[in-house]
N, C-alpha and C positions, 0 to 999 in steps of 0.2 A: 318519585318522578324520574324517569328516563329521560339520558341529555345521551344524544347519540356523539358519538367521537369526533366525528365529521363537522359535527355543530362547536363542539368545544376549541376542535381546532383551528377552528376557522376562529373564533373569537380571541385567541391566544396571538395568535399569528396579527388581528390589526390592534389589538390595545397594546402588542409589544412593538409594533411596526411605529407607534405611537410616541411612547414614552422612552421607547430604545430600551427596556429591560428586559429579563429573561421573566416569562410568567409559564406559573404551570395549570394545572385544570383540575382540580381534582375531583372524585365525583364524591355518592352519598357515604360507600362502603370504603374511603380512606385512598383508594388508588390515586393514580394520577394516569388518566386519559386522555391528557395534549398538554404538549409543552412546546417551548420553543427552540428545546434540547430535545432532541428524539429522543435521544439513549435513556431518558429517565421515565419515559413510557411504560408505563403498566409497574412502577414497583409501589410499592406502600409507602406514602406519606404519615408519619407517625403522630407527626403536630396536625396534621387536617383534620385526623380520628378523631385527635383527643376533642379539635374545635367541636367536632360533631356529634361526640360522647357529653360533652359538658357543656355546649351551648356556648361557647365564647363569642365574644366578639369581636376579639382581635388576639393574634400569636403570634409573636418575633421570635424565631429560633436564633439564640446566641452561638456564637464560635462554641462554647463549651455542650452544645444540645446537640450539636450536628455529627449525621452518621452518616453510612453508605446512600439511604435511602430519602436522607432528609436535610435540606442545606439551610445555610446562614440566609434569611429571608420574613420577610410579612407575611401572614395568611391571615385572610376574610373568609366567614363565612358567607355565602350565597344565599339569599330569601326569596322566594316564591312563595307569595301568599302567608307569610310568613312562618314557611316553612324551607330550615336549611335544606337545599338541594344538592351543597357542595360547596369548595371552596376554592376560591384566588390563590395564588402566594406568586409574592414577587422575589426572584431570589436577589441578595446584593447585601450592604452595607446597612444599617438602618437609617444613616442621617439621609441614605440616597433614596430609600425605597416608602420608608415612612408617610411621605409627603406625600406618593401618589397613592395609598391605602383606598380613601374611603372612593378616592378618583373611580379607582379600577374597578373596587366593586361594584358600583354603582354604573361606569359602563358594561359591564360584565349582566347584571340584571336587566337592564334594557335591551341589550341584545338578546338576552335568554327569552324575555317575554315575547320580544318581536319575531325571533323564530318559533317560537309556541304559538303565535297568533297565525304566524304563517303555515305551520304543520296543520294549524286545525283548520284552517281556509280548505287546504289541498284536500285533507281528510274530509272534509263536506262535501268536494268536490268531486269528489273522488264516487264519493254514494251517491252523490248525485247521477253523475255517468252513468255509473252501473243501472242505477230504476230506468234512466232514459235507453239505455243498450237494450234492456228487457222490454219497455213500452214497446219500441221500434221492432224488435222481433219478434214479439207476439202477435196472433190473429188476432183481430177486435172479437173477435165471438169467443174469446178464453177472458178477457176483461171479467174480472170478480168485483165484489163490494172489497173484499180483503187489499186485493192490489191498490185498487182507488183511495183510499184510507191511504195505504202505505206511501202513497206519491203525496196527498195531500201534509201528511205528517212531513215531509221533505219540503212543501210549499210548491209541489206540483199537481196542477189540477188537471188529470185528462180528459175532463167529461166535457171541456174546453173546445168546440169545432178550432182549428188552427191549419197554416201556411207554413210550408218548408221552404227554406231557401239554405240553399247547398252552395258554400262557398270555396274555392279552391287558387292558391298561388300558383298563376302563369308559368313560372317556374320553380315551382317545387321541386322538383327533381334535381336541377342544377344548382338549387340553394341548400338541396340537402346532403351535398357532399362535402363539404367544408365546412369548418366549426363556425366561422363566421357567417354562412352563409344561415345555420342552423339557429345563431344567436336572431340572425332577423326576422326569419323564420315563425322564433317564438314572440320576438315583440309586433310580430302583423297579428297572431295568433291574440295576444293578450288586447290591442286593440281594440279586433275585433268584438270581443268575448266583451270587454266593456261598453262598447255602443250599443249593444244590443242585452247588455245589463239593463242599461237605463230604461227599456220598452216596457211596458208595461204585459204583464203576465207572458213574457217571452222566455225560451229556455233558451239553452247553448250545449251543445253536445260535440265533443273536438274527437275525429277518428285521427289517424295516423297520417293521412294527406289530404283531406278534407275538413273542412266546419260545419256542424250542421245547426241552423239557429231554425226554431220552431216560433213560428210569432202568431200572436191573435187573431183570428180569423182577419179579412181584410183583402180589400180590390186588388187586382192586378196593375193598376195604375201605382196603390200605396206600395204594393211590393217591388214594383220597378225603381223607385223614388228611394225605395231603405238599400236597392243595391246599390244607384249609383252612389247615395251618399259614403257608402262603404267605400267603393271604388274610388272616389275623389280623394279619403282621407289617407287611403295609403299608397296612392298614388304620391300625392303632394309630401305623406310624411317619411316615407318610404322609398320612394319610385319606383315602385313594385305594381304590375297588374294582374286585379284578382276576375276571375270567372266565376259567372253563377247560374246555376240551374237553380228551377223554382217549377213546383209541383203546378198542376192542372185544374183544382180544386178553386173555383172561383169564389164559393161561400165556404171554404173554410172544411175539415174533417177531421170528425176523432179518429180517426183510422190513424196512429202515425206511421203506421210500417208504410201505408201505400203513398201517404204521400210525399214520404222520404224515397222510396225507391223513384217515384217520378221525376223528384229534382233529383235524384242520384243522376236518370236518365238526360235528364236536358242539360245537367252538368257535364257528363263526359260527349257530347255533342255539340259543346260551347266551343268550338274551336278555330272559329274564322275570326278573322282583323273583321277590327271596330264594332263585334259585335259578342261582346263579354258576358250576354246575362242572354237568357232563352227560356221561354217556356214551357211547360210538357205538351201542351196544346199545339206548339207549335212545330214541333217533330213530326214527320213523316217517314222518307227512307229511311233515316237516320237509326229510327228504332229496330229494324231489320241488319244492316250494315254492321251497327256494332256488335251483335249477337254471332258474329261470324270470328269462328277461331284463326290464329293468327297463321296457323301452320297451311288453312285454308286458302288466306287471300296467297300465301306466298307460292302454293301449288298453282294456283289463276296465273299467276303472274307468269310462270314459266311455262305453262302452256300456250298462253298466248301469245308471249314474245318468247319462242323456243328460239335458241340457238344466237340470240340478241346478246351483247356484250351488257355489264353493267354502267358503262360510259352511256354506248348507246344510248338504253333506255332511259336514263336522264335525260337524254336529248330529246327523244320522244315525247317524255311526260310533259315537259317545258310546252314541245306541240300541243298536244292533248290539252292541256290545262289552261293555254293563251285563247286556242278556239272557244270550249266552253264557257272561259269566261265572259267572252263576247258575243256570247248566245248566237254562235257558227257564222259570225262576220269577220270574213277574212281579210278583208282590206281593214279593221281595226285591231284582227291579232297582230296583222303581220307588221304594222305602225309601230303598235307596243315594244313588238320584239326586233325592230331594228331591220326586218330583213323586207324584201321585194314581194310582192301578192305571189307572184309566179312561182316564185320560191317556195312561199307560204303553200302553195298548191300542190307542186312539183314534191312535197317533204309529207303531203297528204295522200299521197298517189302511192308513195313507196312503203308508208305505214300501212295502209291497204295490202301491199303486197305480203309484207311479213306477216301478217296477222289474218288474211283471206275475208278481215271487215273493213267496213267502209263508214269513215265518224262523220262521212257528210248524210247517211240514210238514216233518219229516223228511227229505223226498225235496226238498228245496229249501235246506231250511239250508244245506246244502254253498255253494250262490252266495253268501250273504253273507259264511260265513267266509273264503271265500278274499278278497272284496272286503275284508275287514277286513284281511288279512293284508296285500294289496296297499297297501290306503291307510297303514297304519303304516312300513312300509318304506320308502315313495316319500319319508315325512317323515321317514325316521330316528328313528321312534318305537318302540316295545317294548311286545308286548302283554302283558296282566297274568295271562296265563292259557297253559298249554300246550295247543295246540290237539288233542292226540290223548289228552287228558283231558277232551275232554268230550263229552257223547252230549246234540244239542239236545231239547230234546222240550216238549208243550205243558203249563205247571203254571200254577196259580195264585197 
Protein backbone atom coordinates (compact mmCIF):
# COMPACT_ATOMS: atom_id res chain seq x y z
CA UNK A 1 0.00 0.00 0.00
CA UNK A 2 1.32 3.39 -0.89
CA UNK A 3 1.05 6.16 1.99
CA UNK A 4 2.26 9.34 0.16
CA UNK A 5 4.61 11.63 2.46
CA UNK A 6 2.32 14.37 2.63
CA UNK A 7 -0.17 12.04 4.33
CA UNK A 8 2.30 10.74 6.87
CA UNK A 9 3.23 13.95 7.67
CA UNK A 10 0.55 15.53 8.22
CA UNK A 11 -0.31 12.74 10.68
CA UNK A 12 2.97 12.85 12.60
CA UNK A 13 2.78 16.51 12.93
CA UNK A 14 -1.09 16.41 14.94
CA UNK A 15 -0.63 13.07 17.13
CA UNK A 16 2.86 14.81 18.05
CA UNK A 17 1.08 18.16 18.38
CA UNK A 18 -0.94 15.89 20.69
CA UNK A 19 0.88 14.11 23.06
CA UNK A 20 4.18 16.61 22.78
CA UNK A 21 6.42 13.65 21.58
CA UNK A 22 8.76 13.21 18.73
CA UNK A 23 6.94 10.49 16.30
CA UNK A 24 8.37 9.32 13.12
CA UNK A 25 6.49 7.50 9.97
CA UNK A 26 8.00 4.86 8.89
CA UNK A 27 6.77 3.23 5.68
CA UNK A 28 6.57 -0.53 4.41
CA UNK A 29 10.35 -0.88 3.05
CA UNK A 30 11.97 0.34 6.81
CA UNK A 31 12.50 4.29 5.91
CA UNK A 32 11.28 6.89 7.71
CA UNK A 33 9.06 9.28 5.53
CA UNK A 34 7.80 11.99 8.26
CA UNK A 35 8.97 12.82 11.42
CA UNK A 36 8.71 15.48 13.62
CA UNK A 37 12.64 15.98 13.16
CA UNK A 38 13.28 16.66 9.63
CA UNK A 39 16.83 15.69 9.74
CA UNK A 40 15.85 11.88 10.20
CA UNK A 41 13.93 12.08 6.94
CA UNK A 42 14.54 9.34 4.54
CA UNK A 43 17.26 7.23 6.65
CA UNK A 44 16.64 3.50 7.60
CA UNK A 45 14.94 2.74 10.55
CA UNK A 46 16.56 -0.71 11.53
CA UNK A 47 13.92 -1.80 14.40
CA UNK A 48 10.80 -0.87 12.02
CA UNK A 49 12.43 -3.54 9.37
CA UNK A 50 12.91 -5.90 11.76
CA UNK A 51 9.01 -5.06 13.03
CA UNK A 52 8.17 -5.72 9.47
CA UNK A 53 10.42 -8.67 8.70
CA UNK A 54 9.16 -10.64 11.77
CA UNK A 55 5.63 -9.30 12.31
CA UNK A 56 5.98 -7.90 15.90
CA UNK A 57 4.02 -6.22 17.64
CA UNK A 58 5.68 -4.02 19.56
CA UNK A 59 9.87 -2.76 19.75
CA UNK A 60 11.41 -0.65 22.36
CA UNK A 61 14.96 0.23 21.27
CA UNK A 62 17.03 0.38 24.47
CA UNK A 63 20.15 2.99 25.00
CA UNK A 64 22.34 -0.13 24.19
CA UNK A 65 20.25 -0.81 20.46
CA UNK A 66 20.64 2.83 19.36
CA UNK A 67 22.63 3.92 16.22
CA UNK A 68 22.92 6.84 13.89
CA UNK A 69 19.83 5.91 12.23
CA UNK A 70 17.72 4.43 14.99
CA UNK A 71 16.92 6.00 18.57
CA UNK A 72 15.80 5.13 22.16
CA UNK A 73 11.98 4.80 21.45
CA UNK A 74 8.56 2.55 20.85
CA UNK A 75 7.60 1.38 17.48
CA UNK A 76 4.09 -0.15 16.43
CA UNK A 77 3.44 -1.77 13.75
CA UNK A 78 0.54 -0.25 11.32
CA UNK A 79 -2.59 -2.54 10.11
CA UNK A 80 -4.63 -2.04 7.14
CA UNK A 81 -6.81 -4.89 6.70
CA UNK A 82 -4.58 -6.59 8.56
CA UNK A 83 -1.91 -6.02 6.73
CA UNK A 84 1.42 -4.12 8.19
CA UNK A 85 1.60 -0.99 6.02
CA UNK A 86 4.23 0.63 8.34
CA UNK A 87 5.26 1.74 11.45
CA UNK A 88 4.88 4.41 14.53
CA UNK A 89 7.86 4.93 16.78
CA UNK A 90 7.69 7.45 19.39
CA UNK A 91 11.14 8.36 20.32
CA UNK A 92 11.84 9.07 24.26
CA UNK A 93 12.23 7.30 27.57
CA UNK A 94 10.11 4.30 27.87
CA UNK A 95 8.27 4.99 31.15
CA UNK A 96 7.31 8.20 28.93
CA UNK A 97 6.53 6.77 25.67
CA UNK A 98 5.19 3.31 26.51
CA UNK A 99 1.83 4.60 27.72
CA UNK A 100 0.85 6.34 24.66
CA UNK A 101 1.92 3.05 22.39
CA UNK A 102 -1.16 1.30 21.53
CA UNK A 103 -2.82 5.44 21.79
CA UNK A 104 -0.78 6.25 18.72
CA UNK A 105 -1.15 3.51 16.75
CA UNK A 106 -4.51 3.33 16.70
CA UNK A 107 -4.78 7.07 16.02
CA UNK A 108 -2.39 6.65 13.37
CA UNK A 109 -4.88 3.77 11.57
CA UNK A 110 -7.71 5.96 11.67
CA UNK A 111 -6.37 8.58 10.09
CA UNK A 112 -4.65 6.30 7.47
CA UNK A 113 -8.14 4.68 6.78
CA UNK A 114 -9.88 8.07 6.76
CA UNK A 115 -7.41 9.55 4.21
CA UNK A 116 -7.80 6.24 2.12
CA UNK A 117 -11.51 6.68 2.12
CA UNK A 118 -10.86 10.03 1.13
CA UNK A 119 -8.25 9.35 -1.82
CA UNK A 120 -10.81 6.98 -3.09
CA UNK A 121 -13.74 9.51 -2.92
CA UNK A 122 -11.63 12.01 -5.15
CA UNK A 123 -10.32 9.06 -7.30
CA UNK A 124 -14.19 8.14 -8.23
CA UNK A 125 -14.52 11.54 -8.64
CA UNK A 126 -12.16 12.23 -10.53
CA UNK A 127 -13.55 9.26 -13.41
CA UNK A 128 -16.35 10.59 -12.84
CA UNK A 129 -15.36 14.07 -14.33
CA UNK A 130 -13.56 12.68 -16.97
CA UNK A 131 -16.93 10.29 -18.48
CA UNK A 132 -18.97 13.77 -17.84
CA UNK A 133 -15.92 16.15 -19.74
CA UNK A 134 -16.28 13.40 -22.71
CA UNK A 135 -20.40 13.22 -22.52
CA UNK A 136 -20.35 17.08 -22.84
CA UNK A 137 -17.95 17.05 -25.65
CA UNK A 138 -19.13 14.69 -27.70
CA UNK A 139 -21.83 14.96 -30.70
CA UNK A 140 -24.98 12.86 -29.53
CA UNK A 141 -24.66 11.05 -33.07
CA UNK A 142 -20.85 9.43 -31.86
CA UNK A 143 -23.00 8.09 -28.60
CA UNK A 144 -22.08 4.01 -28.88
CA UNK A 145 -23.75 1.05 -26.86
CA UNK A 146 -19.75 0.94 -25.57
CA UNK A 147 -19.93 4.61 -23.99
CA UNK A 148 -23.45 3.94 -22.59
CA UNK A 149 -22.26 0.86 -20.67
CA UNK A 150 -19.24 2.68 -19.61
CA UNK A 151 -21.19 5.73 -17.88
CA UNK A 152 -23.88 3.30 -16.61
CA UNK A 153 -20.89 1.03 -14.90
CA UNK A 154 -19.94 4.69 -13.23
CA UNK A 155 -23.87 4.94 -12.13
CA UNK A 156 -24.31 7.37 -15.02
CA UNK A 157 -27.12 6.92 -17.28
CA UNK A 158 -27.22 9.18 -20.53
CA UNK A 159 -30.05 7.77 -22.33
CA UNK A 160 -31.71 9.95 -19.33
CA UNK A 161 -33.51 13.28 -21.31
CA UNK A 162 -32.09 16.03 -18.51
CA UNK A 163 -31.64 19.95 -17.54
CA UNK A 164 -28.42 22.02 -17.19
CA UNK A 165 -27.94 24.42 -14.69
CA UNK A 166 -24.75 26.37 -14.74
CA UNK A 167 -23.75 27.82 -11.58
CA UNK A 168 -21.18 30.47 -10.96
CA UNK A 169 -19.66 32.81 -7.80
CA UNK A 170 -20.59 36.44 -8.28
CA UNK A 171 -17.13 36.94 -7.40
CA UNK A 172 -15.01 34.40 -8.24
CA UNK A 173 -12.45 36.33 -9.51
CA UNK A 174 -12.01 38.38 -6.42
CA UNK A 175 -12.24 35.35 -4.19
CA UNK A 176 -9.76 33.64 -6.10
CA UNK A 177 -6.96 35.61 -5.42
CA UNK A 178 -6.39 34.90 -1.81
CA UNK A 179 -5.93 31.77 -0.06
CA UNK A 180 -8.82 32.67 2.07
CA UNK A 181 -10.79 33.64 -0.46
CA UNK A 182 -10.00 30.26 -2.26
CA UNK A 183 -10.70 28.29 0.98
CA UNK A 184 -14.51 29.70 0.57
CA UNK A 185 -14.54 29.21 -2.66
CA UNK A 186 -14.12 25.43 -2.24
CA UNK A 187 -16.67 25.19 0.67
CA UNK A 188 -19.62 27.10 -1.74
CA UNK A 189 -18.22 24.46 -4.17
CA UNK A 190 -18.51 21.30 -1.80
CA UNK A 191 -22.02 22.62 -0.70
CA UNK A 192 -23.10 22.77 -3.70
CA UNK A 193 -21.90 19.44 -4.91
CA UNK A 194 -23.94 18.11 -1.96
CA UNK A 195 -27.46 19.39 -2.57
CA UNK A 196 -27.52 18.33 -5.60
CA UNK A 197 -26.03 14.99 -4.47
CA UNK A 198 -29.17 14.35 -2.75
CA UNK A 199 -31.50 14.78 -6.36
CA UNK A 200 -32.23 11.98 -7.61
CA UNK A 201 -30.34 10.75 -10.87
CA UNK A 202 -28.47 14.28 -10.92
CA UNK A 203 -24.75 14.62 -11.72
CA UNK A 204 -22.27 17.45 -10.79
CA UNK A 205 -19.48 18.32 -13.07
CA UNK A 206 -17.05 21.24 -11.31
CA UNK A 207 -14.92 23.14 -14.38
CA UNK A 208 -12.44 25.76 -12.96
CA UNK A 209 -14.91 28.82 -12.48
CA UNK A 210 -18.00 27.34 -12.96
CA UNK A 211 -20.44 24.28 -11.65
CA UNK A 212 -22.22 22.45 -13.82
CA UNK A 213 -25.17 20.21 -12.18
CA UNK A 214 -27.17 18.06 -14.82
CA UNK A 215 -30.54 17.28 -13.21
CA UNK A 216 -33.66 15.06 -14.44
CA UNK A 217 -35.59 16.20 -16.94
CA UNK A 218 -38.12 18.64 -15.24
CA UNK A 219 -40.15 22.26 -15.55
CA UNK A 220 -38.60 25.47 -15.78
CA UNK A 221 -40.65 26.43 -12.71
CA UNK A 222 -38.85 23.19 -10.86
CA UNK A 223 -35.44 24.51 -12.24
CA UNK A 224 -35.93 27.99 -10.99
CA UNK A 225 -37.01 26.79 -7.44
CA UNK A 226 -33.43 24.26 -7.26
CA UNK A 227 -31.57 27.78 -8.05
CA UNK A 228 -33.06 29.85 -5.84
CA UNK A 229 -32.68 27.24 -3.13
CA UNK A 230 -28.95 27.09 -4.03
CA UNK A 231 -28.86 30.87 -3.95
CA UNK A 232 -30.59 31.09 -0.36
CA UNK A 233 -28.09 28.48 1.10
CA UNK A 234 -24.97 30.28 0.37
CA UNK A 235 -26.16 33.22 0.57
CA UNK A 236 -27.23 32.85 4.36
CA UNK A 237 -24.19 30.35 4.77
CA UNK A 238 -21.83 32.15 3.10
CA UNK A 239 -22.95 35.54 2.03
CA UNK A 240 -21.80 34.98 -1.23
CA UNK A 241 -24.07 35.51 -4.52
CA UNK A 242 -24.18 32.70 -7.03
CA UNK A 243 -25.45 33.27 -10.76
CA UNK A 244 -27.15 30.89 -12.84
CA UNK A 245 -27.73 30.02 -16.37
CA UNK A 246 -30.08 27.22 -17.26
CA UNK A 247 -30.44 25.62 -20.80
CA UNK A 248 -33.64 26.08 -23.16
CA UNK A 249 -34.79 22.60 -23.30
CA UNK A 250 -38.29 22.53 -21.48
CA UNK A 251 -38.69 18.58 -21.61
CA UNK A 252 -35.51 17.70 -20.87
CA UNK A 253 -32.31 16.44 -23.66
CA UNK A 254 -29.94 13.73 -24.05
CA UNK A 255 -27.81 15.99 -25.97
CA UNK A 256 -25.55 17.12 -22.97
CA UNK A 257 -22.94 19.12 -24.99
CA UNK A 258 -26.10 21.50 -26.16
CA UNK A 259 -27.59 21.92 -23.34
CA UNK A 260 -24.61 22.78 -21.47
CA UNK A 261 -23.45 25.20 -23.93
CA UNK A 262 -27.04 26.94 -23.57
CA UNK A 263 -26.68 27.41 -19.80
CA UNK A 264 -23.06 28.15 -20.42
CA UNK A 265 -24.87 31.00 -22.66
CA UNK A 266 -27.43 32.28 -20.25
CA UNK A 267 -24.70 32.12 -17.58
CA UNK A 268 -22.36 34.53 -18.89
CA UNK A 269 -25.35 36.96 -19.53
CA UNK A 270 -26.55 36.59 -15.96
CA UNK A 271 -25.21 39.85 -15.07
CA UNK A 272 -27.71 42.45 -13.95
CA UNK A 273 -28.80 43.25 -10.09
CA UNK A 274 -31.64 41.10 -8.69
CA UNK A 275 -31.58 38.99 -11.42
CA UNK A 276 -29.18 35.94 -10.85
CA UNK A 277 -30.62 33.04 -12.72
CA UNK A 278 -31.73 33.40 -16.74
CA UNK A 279 -32.81 31.21 -19.16
CA UNK A 280 -31.58 30.20 -22.72
CA UNK A 281 -34.92 31.10 -23.97
CA UNK A 282 -34.72 34.09 -22.59
CA UNK A 283 -31.61 35.68 -24.42
CA UNK A 284 -31.74 37.77 -27.26
CA UNK A 285 -29.01 40.55 -28.13
CA UNK A 286 -27.28 39.06 -25.66
CA UNK A 287 -26.42 35.92 -27.67
CA UNK A 288 -24.81 38.22 -30.41
CA UNK A 289 -22.96 40.80 -27.94
CA UNK A 290 -21.11 38.28 -26.27
CA UNK A 291 -19.61 36.67 -29.40
CA UNK A 292 -17.93 39.96 -30.04
CA UNK A 293 -13.93 40.06 -29.26
CA UNK A 294 -12.88 42.20 -26.60
CA UNK A 295 -10.14 44.06 -28.69
CA UNK A 296 -13.43 44.88 -30.94
CA UNK A 297 -15.84 46.59 -28.48
CA UNK A 298 -12.56 48.59 -27.50
CA UNK A 299 -11.80 49.80 -31.19
CA UNK A 300 -16.07 51.01 -31.16
CA UNK A 301 -15.17 52.68 -28.20
CA UNK A 302 -12.55 54.93 -29.57
CA UNK A 303 -14.16 55.56 -32.63
CA UNK A 304 -16.92 56.86 -31.42
CA UNK A 305 -15.69 58.84 -28.57
CA UNK A 306 -12.40 59.87 -30.49
CA UNK A 307 -10.38 62.21 -28.88
CA UNK A 308 -12.69 61.80 -25.43
CA UNK A 309 -10.61 61.66 -22.17
CA UNK A 310 -11.07 58.42 -20.04
CA UNK A 311 -12.58 60.72 -17.16
CA UNK A 312 -14.84 62.09 -19.69
CA UNK A 313 -16.32 58.94 -20.93
CA UNK A 314 -17.27 57.82 -17.37
CA UNK A 315 -19.21 60.80 -17.37
CA UNK A 316 -20.89 59.95 -20.43
CA UNK A 317 -21.59 56.43 -19.73
CA UNK A 318 -23.17 57.59 -16.23
CA UNK A 319 -25.35 59.75 -19.14
CA UNK A 320 -26.03 57.03 -21.52
CA UNK A 321 -26.89 54.51 -18.81
CA UNK A 322 -29.39 56.92 -16.37
CA UNK A 323 -31.38 57.59 -19.88
CA UNK A 324 -31.76 53.98 -20.98
CA UNK A 325 -32.58 53.11 -17.84
CA UNK A 326 -35.41 55.06 -17.80
CA UNK A 327 -36.57 54.13 -21.10
CA UNK A 328 -35.50 57.96 -22.56
CA UNK A 329 -37.46 59.81 -19.60
CA UNK A 330 -35.56 62.62 -18.87
CA UNK A 331 -37.04 64.21 -16.15
CA UNK A 332 -36.64 60.56 -14.17
CA UNK A 333 -32.82 60.23 -15.32
CA UNK A 334 -32.09 63.47 -14.40
CA UNK A 335 -34.03 63.06 -10.59
CA UNK A 336 -31.94 59.90 -10.32
CA UNK A 337 -28.80 61.68 -11.09
CA UNK A 338 -29.18 64.66 -9.00
CA UNK A 339 -28.94 67.15 -11.74
CA UNK A 340 -31.66 69.84 -13.43
CA UNK A 341 -33.83 68.39 -16.83
CA UNK A 342 -31.90 71.26 -18.61
CA UNK A 343 -28.87 69.99 -17.74
CA UNK A 344 -29.92 66.42 -18.27
CA UNK A 345 -30.56 68.02 -21.96
CA UNK A 346 -27.89 70.42 -22.40
CA UNK A 347 -25.17 67.15 -21.56
CA UNK A 348 -27.49 65.24 -24.41
CA UNK A 349 -26.85 68.02 -26.93
CA UNK A 350 -22.98 67.84 -26.49
CA UNK A 351 -22.82 63.99 -26.53
CA UNK A 352 -24.37 64.38 -29.93
CA UNK A 353 -21.78 66.69 -30.88
CA UNK A 354 -18.83 64.38 -30.17
CA UNK A 355 -20.15 61.47 -31.38
CA UNK A 356 -22.37 63.12 -34.70
CA UNK A 357 -25.38 60.64 -33.02
CA UNK A 358 -28.23 61.44 -31.43
CA UNK A 359 -29.64 58.88 -28.11
CA UNK A 360 -32.90 60.71 -28.38
CA UNK A 361 -33.60 59.00 -32.27
CA UNK A 362 -34.56 55.77 -32.26
CA UNK A 363 -32.71 55.05 -35.38
CA UNK A 364 -29.48 55.90 -33.52
CA UNK A 365 -29.95 54.79 -29.93
CA UNK A 366 -28.72 51.46 -31.19
CA UNK A 367 -24.84 53.08 -31.15
CA UNK A 368 -24.96 54.11 -27.71
CA UNK A 369 -26.24 50.97 -26.19
CA UNK A 370 -23.92 48.90 -27.75
CA UNK A 371 -21.12 51.64 -26.68
CA UNK A 372 -22.44 51.21 -23.17
CA UNK A 373 -22.41 47.62 -23.28
CA UNK A 374 -18.87 47.69 -24.59
CA UNK A 375 -17.53 50.30 -21.96
CA UNK A 376 -19.06 47.98 -18.98
CA UNK A 377 -17.57 44.93 -20.07
CA UNK A 378 -13.94 46.27 -20.95
CA UNK A 379 -14.27 47.39 -17.01
CA UNK A 380 -15.82 44.25 -15.79
CA UNK A 381 -18.77 46.16 -14.72
CA UNK A 382 -22.68 45.07 -15.07
CA UNK A 383 -25.31 47.00 -16.52
CA UNK A 384 -28.32 47.75 -14.30
CA UNK A 385 -30.88 47.01 -16.85
CA UNK A 386 -31.51 44.08 -19.62
CA UNK A 387 -30.87 45.54 -22.60
CA UNK A 388 -33.69 43.72 -24.69
CA UNK A 389 -36.10 45.37 -22.29
CA UNK A 390 -36.01 48.39 -23.24
CA UNK A 391 -37.42 50.38 -26.24
CA UNK A 392 -35.44 54.03 -26.23
CA UNK A 393 -37.67 56.69 -27.25
CA UNK A 394 -37.91 60.62 -26.62
CA UNK A 395 -39.92 61.64 -23.10
CA UNK A 396 -39.95 64.20 -20.78
Amino acid sequence: MYISQETAQTIVEEIGGEIHERINFIDSRGYIIASTDETRIGDLHEGAKRIIRESLEELYITAEMENASTKKGVNLPIRINHEIVGVIGITGEREQVVRYGNIVRRMTEIMLEDSMTKDERRYDRRVRYRYLEEWIEMPQRAYNQNFVERGKRLGIDITRPRRALMVEVERYHELSLSLEGQRRLENIESSVRHLISVLPEALYLREPERQICLIAACSDEKMRELAERLSAMIRQKYGEVLLFGIDGEAEGSQDAGKICREAKRALECCKYPDEICLFYNELNVEILLNDIKDETMEEYLQKLFSGVSEEELKIDMELIEGYFRYEGSVTQAAEQMFIHKNTFQYRLKKLKEVTGKDIRLPSEAAVYMMALYCYKKRNGEHLSFRMDRIVPCNKN
